[in-house]
C-alpha positions, 0 to 999 in steps of 0.5 A: 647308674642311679636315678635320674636328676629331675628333668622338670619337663611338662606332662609329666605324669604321676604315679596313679595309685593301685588297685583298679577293677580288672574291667577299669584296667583294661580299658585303660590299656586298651585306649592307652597309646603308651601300652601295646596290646599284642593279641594273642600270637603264635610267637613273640619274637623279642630283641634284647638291648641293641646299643647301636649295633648295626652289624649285630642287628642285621645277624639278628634280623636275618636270623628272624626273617628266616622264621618269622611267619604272619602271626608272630609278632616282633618287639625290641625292648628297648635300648636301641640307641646310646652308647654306640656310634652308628645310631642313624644307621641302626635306625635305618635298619629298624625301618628297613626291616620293618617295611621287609615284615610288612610285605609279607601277607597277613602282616599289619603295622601293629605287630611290630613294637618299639620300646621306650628304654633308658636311651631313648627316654634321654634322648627324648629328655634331651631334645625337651632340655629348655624346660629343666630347671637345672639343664646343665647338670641334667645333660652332664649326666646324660652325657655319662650314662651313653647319650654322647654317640647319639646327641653326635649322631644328630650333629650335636656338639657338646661344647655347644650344648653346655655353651647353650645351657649356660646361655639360658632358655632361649640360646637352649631352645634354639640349640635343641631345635636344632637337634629336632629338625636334624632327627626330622630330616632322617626318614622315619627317624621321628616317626619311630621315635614317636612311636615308641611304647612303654610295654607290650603284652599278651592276653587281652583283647586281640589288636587286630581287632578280633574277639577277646578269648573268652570274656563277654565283657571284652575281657579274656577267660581268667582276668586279674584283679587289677594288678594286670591280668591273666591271659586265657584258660590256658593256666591263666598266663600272660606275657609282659615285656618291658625295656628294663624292670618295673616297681612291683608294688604299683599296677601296670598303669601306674608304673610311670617311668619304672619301666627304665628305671625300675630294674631292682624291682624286676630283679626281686620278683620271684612271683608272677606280677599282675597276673603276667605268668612271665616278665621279659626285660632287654636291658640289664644297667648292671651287666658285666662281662661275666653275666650270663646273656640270659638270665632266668628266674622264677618269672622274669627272663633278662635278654641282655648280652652286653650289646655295645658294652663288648657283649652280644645282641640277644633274641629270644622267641617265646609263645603267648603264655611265655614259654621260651621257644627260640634263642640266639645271640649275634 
């Protein structure tokens, strides 16, 4: 796939460099609304790339809402837009299924996470498409790498798209306008979409407010150095999940948009990053048909069936310390 162009677009953040204090990182974390804490669950449930399928995603989500009990938590990693065509329709879905989990008891809005992924982070690009210096080549390689289905799911033409970026900023902003009021007319659609996190995690403080394991100082038992942390006394383990890989020489905070784009670092680690006994990806850029759906290393897994590329949705469930218990395809 390769990088991206420069997107040139405002509040860009920069890389911050490494090495943080344990206590400077969580805190970081804890106050950040890019990251989503998930405690310490009984079970994470986690939904590999969807593509746009909503007749995958409905096996899933029966699948899940068979099994899934208040304590577990439920993350799409990504990807859940781009490529198919039935982008509205999956989005209901997301939304239907999550008002579904939220009427059982126990359940808070926080144990359900959306991730920002490759897909969406265009999208996202894209409705800020004014503020490129060079918007013309930046939508012709969206366009290539899969946000065409969604840009025609909001009634975006690109015909009118490249008439606007030649037309300049002010003929771009209007045509991106569009865009936004056509996404805010669907019910929930920008809410999600604004939603959406960078990476979720366990370990930590619990997000419903409750005493971290162990640690006085708000951190749990056996915290890192910096690079992450470590999640408990059991073996000093967390999980981390993310959309599509991470640069491994950078602490989580400072990962910026790696987590999309950062997929050959992911694929190198052979070690534990950060104090993360494992890393779950749901988006592999260099599927094929003869990958495996799952992927496995030494402290990685990829769930990646080639959803919306002739392949299958996965989902796995895991516990807290990332200990695969659950598997299935759609």
């Amino acid at each position: 796939m390769g990088l991206p162009p420069r997107f040139g677009l405002p509040n860009r953040r920069t890389n911050r460099p490494a090495g943080p204090s344990a206590g400077a990182l969580v805190g970081a974390l804890e106050d950040d609304s890019r990251f989503a804490s998930l405690g310490r669950p009984r079970r994470i449930w986690a939904i590999g790339a969807i593509h746009a399928q909503p007749d995958r995603l409905d096996l899933i989500h029966q699948a899940i809402g068979q099994r899934f009990r208040p304590g577990d938590r439920l993350v799409y990693l990504g990807n859940m837009i781009g490529f198919g065509e039935q982008v509205v329709e999956t989005i209901d879905r997301l939304l239907a299924f999550r008002i579904a989990l939220l009427a059982m008891p126990g359940m808070i809005a926080s144990d359900i996470v959306y991730l920002r992924g490759q897909q969406e982070e265009m999208w996202q690009k894209l409705l800020q498409l004014h503020f490129a210096p060079d918007p013309r080549t930046v939508l012709d390689w969206m366009l290539r790498q899969g946000v065409a289905p969604t840009l025609a799911a909001y009634g975006g033409h690109l015909d009118a798209g490249m008439a606007a970026a030649r037309g300049g900023a002010v003929m771009l902003g209007r045509w991106t306008r569009e865009l936004r009021q056509a996404v805010s007319a669907r019910p929930g659609h920008e809410q999600l979409f604004n939603a959406l996190r960078r990476a979720a995690y366990t370990g930590g403080p619990t997000s419903r407010g409750g005493a971290a394991d162990d640690g006085s100082d708000g951190l749990p038992k056996d915290a890192g150095d910096g690079e992450g942390w470590a999640g408990s006394s059991r073996g000093g383990g967390s999980l981390l999940l993310v959309n599509s890989g991470i640069d491994p020489r950078r602490p989580l905070t400072g990962q910026g948009d790696a987590f999309w784009w950062g997929s050959a670092g992911f694929t190198r680690l052979e070690q534990p990053y950060g104090g993360f006994s494992r890393l779950v990806r749901g988006y592999d850029p260099n599927w094929m048909p003869e990958s495996p759906g799952v992927g496995v290393g030494p402290a990685t897994v990829t769930l990646d069936g080639g959803c919306g590329r002739g392949g299958y949705l996965v989902c796995a469930c895991f516990d807290s310390f990332g200990e695969m218990l659950d598997l299935f395809q759609a």
